[in-house]
C-alpha positions in Angstrom: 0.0 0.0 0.0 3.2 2.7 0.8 4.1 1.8 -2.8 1.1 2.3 -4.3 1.0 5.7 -2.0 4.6 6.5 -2.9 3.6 6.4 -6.9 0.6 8.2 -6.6 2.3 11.3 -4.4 5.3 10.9 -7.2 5.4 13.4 -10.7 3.4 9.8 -12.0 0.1 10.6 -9.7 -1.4 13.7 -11.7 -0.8 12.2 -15.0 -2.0 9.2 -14.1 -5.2 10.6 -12.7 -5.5 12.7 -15.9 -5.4 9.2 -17.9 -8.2 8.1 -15.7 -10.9 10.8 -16.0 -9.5 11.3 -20.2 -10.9 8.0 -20.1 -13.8 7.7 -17.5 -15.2 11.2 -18.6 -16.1 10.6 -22.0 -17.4 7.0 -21.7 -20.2 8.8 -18.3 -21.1 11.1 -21.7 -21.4 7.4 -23.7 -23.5 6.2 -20.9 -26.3 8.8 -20.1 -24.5 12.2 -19.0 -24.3 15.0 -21.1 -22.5 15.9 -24.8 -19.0 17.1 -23.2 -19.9 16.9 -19.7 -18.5 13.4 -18.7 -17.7 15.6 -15.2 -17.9 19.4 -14.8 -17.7 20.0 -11.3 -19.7 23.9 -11.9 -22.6 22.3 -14.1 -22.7 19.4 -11.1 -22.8 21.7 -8.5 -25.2 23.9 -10.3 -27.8 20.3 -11.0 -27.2 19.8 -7.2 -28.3 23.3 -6.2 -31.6 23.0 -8.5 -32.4 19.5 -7.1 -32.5 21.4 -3.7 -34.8 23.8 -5.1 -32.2 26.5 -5.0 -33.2 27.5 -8.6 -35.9 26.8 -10.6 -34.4 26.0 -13.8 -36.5 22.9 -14.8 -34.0 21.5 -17.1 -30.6 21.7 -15.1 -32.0 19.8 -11.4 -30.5 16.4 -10.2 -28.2 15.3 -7.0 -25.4 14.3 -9.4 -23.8 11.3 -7.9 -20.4 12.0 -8.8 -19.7 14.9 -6.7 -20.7 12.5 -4.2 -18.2 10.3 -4.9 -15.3 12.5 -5.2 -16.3 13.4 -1.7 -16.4 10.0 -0.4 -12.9 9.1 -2.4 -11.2 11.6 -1.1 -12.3 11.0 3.0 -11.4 7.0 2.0 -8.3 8.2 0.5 -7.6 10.3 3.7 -8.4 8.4 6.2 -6.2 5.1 4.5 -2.7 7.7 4.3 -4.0 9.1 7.4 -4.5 12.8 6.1 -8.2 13.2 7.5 -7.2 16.6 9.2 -10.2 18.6 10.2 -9.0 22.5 9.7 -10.7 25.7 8.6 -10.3 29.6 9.8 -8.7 30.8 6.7 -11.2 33.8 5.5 -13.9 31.4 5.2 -16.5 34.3 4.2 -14.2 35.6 1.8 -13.5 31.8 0.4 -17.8 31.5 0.4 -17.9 34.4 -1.6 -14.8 32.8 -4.0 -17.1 30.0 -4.7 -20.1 31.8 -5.7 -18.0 34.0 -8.1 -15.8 31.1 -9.2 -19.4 29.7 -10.3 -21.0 32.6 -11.6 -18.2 32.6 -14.1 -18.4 29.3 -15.0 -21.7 29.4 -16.1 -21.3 32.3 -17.8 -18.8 29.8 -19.8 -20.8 26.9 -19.1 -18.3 24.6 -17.6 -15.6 24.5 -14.9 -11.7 24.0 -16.0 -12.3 19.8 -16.2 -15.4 20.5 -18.7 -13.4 23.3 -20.5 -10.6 21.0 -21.2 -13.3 18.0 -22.0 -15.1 20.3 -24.5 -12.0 20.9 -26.3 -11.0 17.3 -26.3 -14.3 16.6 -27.2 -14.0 19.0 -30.7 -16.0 22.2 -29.1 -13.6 24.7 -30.3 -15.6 27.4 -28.2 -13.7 26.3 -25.1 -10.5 27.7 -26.9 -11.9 31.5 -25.7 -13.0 29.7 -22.4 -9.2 28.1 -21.9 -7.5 31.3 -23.0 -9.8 33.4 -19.7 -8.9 30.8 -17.7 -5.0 31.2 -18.4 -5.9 34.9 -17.7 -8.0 35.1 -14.7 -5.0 31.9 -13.4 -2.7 35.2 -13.9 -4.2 37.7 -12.8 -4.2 35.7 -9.7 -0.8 35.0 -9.8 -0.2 38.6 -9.7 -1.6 39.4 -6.8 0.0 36.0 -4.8 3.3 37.9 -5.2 2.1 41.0 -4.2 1.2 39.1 -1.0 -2.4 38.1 -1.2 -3.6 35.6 1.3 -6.6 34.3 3.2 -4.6 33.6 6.4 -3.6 30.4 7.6 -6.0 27.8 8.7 -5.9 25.9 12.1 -6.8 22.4 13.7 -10.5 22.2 14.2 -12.9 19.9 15.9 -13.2 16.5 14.1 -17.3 17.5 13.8 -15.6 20.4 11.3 -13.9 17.8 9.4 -17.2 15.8 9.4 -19.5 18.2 7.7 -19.0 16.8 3.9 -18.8 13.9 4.3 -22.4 14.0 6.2 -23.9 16.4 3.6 -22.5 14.1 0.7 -24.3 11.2 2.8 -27.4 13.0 2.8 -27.3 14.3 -0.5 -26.9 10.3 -1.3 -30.2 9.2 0.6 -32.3 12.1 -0.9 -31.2 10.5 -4.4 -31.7 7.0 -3.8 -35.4 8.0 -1.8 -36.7 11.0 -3.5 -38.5 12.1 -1.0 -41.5 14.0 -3.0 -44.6 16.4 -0.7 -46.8 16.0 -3.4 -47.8 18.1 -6.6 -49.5 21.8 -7.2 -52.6 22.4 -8.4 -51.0 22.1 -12.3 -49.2 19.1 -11.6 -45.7 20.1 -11.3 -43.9 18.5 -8.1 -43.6 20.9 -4.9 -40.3 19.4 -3.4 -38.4 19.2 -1.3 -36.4 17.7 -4.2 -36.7 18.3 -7.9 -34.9 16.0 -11.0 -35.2 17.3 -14.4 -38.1 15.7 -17.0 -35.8 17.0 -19.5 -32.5 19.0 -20.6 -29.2 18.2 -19.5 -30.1 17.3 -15.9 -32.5 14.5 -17.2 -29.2 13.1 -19.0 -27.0 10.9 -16.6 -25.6 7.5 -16.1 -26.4 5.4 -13.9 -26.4 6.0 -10.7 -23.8 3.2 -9.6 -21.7 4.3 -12.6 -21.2 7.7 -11.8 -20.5 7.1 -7.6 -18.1 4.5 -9.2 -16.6 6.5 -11.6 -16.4 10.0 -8.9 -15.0 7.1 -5.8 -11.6 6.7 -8.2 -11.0 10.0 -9.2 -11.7 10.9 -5.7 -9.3 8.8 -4.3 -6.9 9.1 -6.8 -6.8 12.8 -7.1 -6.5 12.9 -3.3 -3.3 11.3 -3.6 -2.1 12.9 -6.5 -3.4 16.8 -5.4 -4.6 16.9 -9.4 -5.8 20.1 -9.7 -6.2 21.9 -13.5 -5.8 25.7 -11.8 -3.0 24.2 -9.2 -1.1 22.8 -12.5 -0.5 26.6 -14.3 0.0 28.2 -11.5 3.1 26.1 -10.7 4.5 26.5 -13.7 4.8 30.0 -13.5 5.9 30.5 -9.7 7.4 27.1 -8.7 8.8 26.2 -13.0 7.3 22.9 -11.5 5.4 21.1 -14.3 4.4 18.1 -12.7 0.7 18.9 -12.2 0.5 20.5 -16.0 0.9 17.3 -17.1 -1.6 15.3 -15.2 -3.9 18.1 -17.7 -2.3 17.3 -20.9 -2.7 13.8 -20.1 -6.1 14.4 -19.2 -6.8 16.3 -22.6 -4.8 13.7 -24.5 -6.4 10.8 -23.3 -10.4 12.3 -23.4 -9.3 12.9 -27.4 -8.4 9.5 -28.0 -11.1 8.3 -26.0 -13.6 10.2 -27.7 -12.3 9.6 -31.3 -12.8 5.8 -30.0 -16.0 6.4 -28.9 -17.0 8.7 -32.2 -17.6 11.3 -29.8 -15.5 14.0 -31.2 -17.1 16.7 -33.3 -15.2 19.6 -34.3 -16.7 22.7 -34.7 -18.0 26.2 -33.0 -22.1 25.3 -33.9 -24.6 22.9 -32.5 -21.8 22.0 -29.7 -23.9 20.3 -26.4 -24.7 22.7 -23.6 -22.3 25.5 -24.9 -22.5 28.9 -26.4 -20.8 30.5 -29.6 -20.2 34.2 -28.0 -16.6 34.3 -27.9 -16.3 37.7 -25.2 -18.5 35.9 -22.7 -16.9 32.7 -22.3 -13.6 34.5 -22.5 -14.6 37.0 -19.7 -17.0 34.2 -17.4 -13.6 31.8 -17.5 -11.1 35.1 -16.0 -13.4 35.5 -13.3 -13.7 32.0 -12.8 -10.0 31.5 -13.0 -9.4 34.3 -11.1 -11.6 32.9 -7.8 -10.2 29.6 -8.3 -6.6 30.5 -8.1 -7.6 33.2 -5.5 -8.7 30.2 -3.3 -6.0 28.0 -3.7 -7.5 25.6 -6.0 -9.7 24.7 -9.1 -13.6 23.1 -8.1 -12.7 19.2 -8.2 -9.3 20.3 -5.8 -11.8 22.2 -3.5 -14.0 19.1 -3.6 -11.5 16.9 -2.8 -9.8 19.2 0.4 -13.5 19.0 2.1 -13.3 15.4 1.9 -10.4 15.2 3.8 -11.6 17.7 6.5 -10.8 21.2 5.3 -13.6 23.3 6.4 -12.6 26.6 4.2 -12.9 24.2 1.0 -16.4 22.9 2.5 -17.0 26.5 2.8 -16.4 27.1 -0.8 -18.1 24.5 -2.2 -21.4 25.7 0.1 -20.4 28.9 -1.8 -20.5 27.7 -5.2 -23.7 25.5 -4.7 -25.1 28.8 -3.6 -23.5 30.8 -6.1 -25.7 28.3 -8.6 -28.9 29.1 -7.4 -28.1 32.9 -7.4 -27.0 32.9 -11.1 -30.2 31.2 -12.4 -32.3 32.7 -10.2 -30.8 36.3 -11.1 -30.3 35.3 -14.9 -26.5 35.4 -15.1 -26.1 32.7 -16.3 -25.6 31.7 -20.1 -27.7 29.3 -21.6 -26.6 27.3 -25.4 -28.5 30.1 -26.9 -25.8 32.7 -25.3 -25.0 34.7 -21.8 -27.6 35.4 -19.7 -29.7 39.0 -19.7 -27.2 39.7 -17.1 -24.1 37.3 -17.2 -21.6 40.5 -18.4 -22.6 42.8 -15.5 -21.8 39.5 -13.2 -18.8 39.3 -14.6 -17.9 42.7 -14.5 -19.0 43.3 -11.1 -17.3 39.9 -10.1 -13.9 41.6 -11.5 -13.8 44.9 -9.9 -14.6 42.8 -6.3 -12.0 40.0 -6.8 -9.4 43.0 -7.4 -10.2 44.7 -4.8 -9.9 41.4 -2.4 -6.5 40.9 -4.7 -5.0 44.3 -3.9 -6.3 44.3 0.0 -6.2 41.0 1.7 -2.6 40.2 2.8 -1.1 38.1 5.4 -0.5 40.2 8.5 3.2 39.6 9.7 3.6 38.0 13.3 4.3 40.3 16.1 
């Protein structure tokens, strides 16, 4: 097991966990989920938030089981290496508010940095405007981490911290399997508490024993590995440590091959699944996106996999960006495969001017 540990922790782990989900994620889209959306950790956070009745966009509502699997992998993954080490303290309003910006830009895009890279593997050349905003916003935030930006350290917490995840992925499970349902309005339509889409793109999944299967490996092996697609760019340019960046390529790579085997890839800006052609907007949703993500140390599936193994400030931002879900459809900011939202560029915008301001403010105070 320390050999298998020792591999996973080595420059190997991230490119092996890249070959994993270039090959899982495209064969979830063969089996039931979405065109392109083998795992997007925004769109899955965003079905999870309408399933709660957060939103009331009919056609993007179901507990997607792979987020509850990534939570689960992680804690097992934790817990085996003994890394289960409840924490939180650092900012954790500020890192809320991350998450619901990090989202808000995301869907402005339609899709976190896993789904930007799967579009492009999967022939959607509209994630090249989507990659290119992430690289910024990933800069931008680099900019301000040497001029000193930081959330503060976080501290040992009580285990019941740690616990709060993996408890909320548990229920989030037993609401799937049970949907519980009150009953039906006057017109028919269901009154909660939990809603699943008749159709759209949340009425498109695999299996449910698929997709936990499929989101309990790359849990546990991104765990081990730290795979994270903001983590990998922002090494490169202040550590010159590629290690991570290749754990993407692989991940890009493999999804390509994958797909071509599948006769999934389709190249072309039109008619691409659950994405828009307007170049600005999913350039300008993926820096704010970018920007959050690298301003809270990690992209969503890193942040994902941090509150499985106890950190309360990443449990914090994932609350934020399940949150931040129901606030963009409920506010119309977010885009839609017939273009942005009626106000997904003043999100943006004001998302922007805020994270700067947080850039240029928040700084480690030195020790007395």
């Amino acid at each position: 097991m320390q050999s298998v540990s020792k591999f996973l922790t080595s420059r190997w782990g991230p490119i092996l966990t890249g070959i994993v989900i270039g090959i899982l994620a495209p064969l979830l889209v063969k089996f039931g989920n979405p065109g392109n959306m083998g795992i997007c950790v925004a769109c899955f956070s965003r079905d999870i938030a309408g399933a709660l009745g957060f939103h009331r966009a009919a056609t993007v509502q179901y507990i997607r089981p792979e987020i509850i699997g990534f939570v689960f992998g992680s804690l097992a993954a934790a817990l085996l290496f003994r890394e289960f080490k409840p924490r939180g303290g650092s900012s954790p309003l500020i890192r809320f508010l991350l998450g619901m910006f990090a989202i808000i830009g995301a869907l402005v895009f339609l899709g976190c940095p896993w789904r930007a890279y799967l579009r492009l593997s999967g022939g959607d050349w509209n994630a090249i405007p989507g990659i290119l905003g992430l690289f910024a916003g990933i800069g931008l935030g680099i900019l301000f981490l040497k001029r000193g930006f930081s959330l503060g350290r976080s501290r040992a917490a009580s285990p019941a911290a740690g616990w709060v995840m993996p408890a909320f992925a548990l229920l989030l499970l037993i609401l799937l399997v049970t949907a519980p349902l009150l009953g039906r309005d006057a017109e028919g339509n269901p009154v909660g508490p939990i809603f699943f889409s008749e159709k759209g793109p949340g009425s498109q999944h695999a299996s449910l024993l698929l997709a936990l299967g499929v989101g309990l490996v790359v849990g546990f092996l991104a765990q081990r590995s730290r795979f994270c697609t903001v983590g990998a760019l922002r090494d490169v340019v202040l550590l010159r440590d590629g290690h991570l960046f290749y754990g993407v390529l692989a991940l890009v790579l493999t999804a390509f091959v994958t797909n071509l085997a599948l006769g999934q890839f389709n190249p072309g800006f039109e008619a691409q699944p659950v994405a828009h052609t307007n170049a600005l907007w999913n350039f300008g949703g993926m820096v704010l996106a970018g920007l959050a993500f690298t301003l809270a140390g990690g992209c969503p599936g890193r942040q994902v996999f941090l509150s499985g193994e106890g950190d309360a400030d990443a449990t914090l931002f994932v609350f934020g960006m399940i949150a931040g879900a129901g606030v963009a459809h409920t506010f119309s900011l977010a885009a839609s495969p017939a273009g942005p939202g009626a106000n997904s560029a003043a999100a943006v915008i004001a998302g922007l001017v805020i994270l700067t301001i947080l850039g240029l403010t928040m700084r480690e105070k030195a020790s007395a």
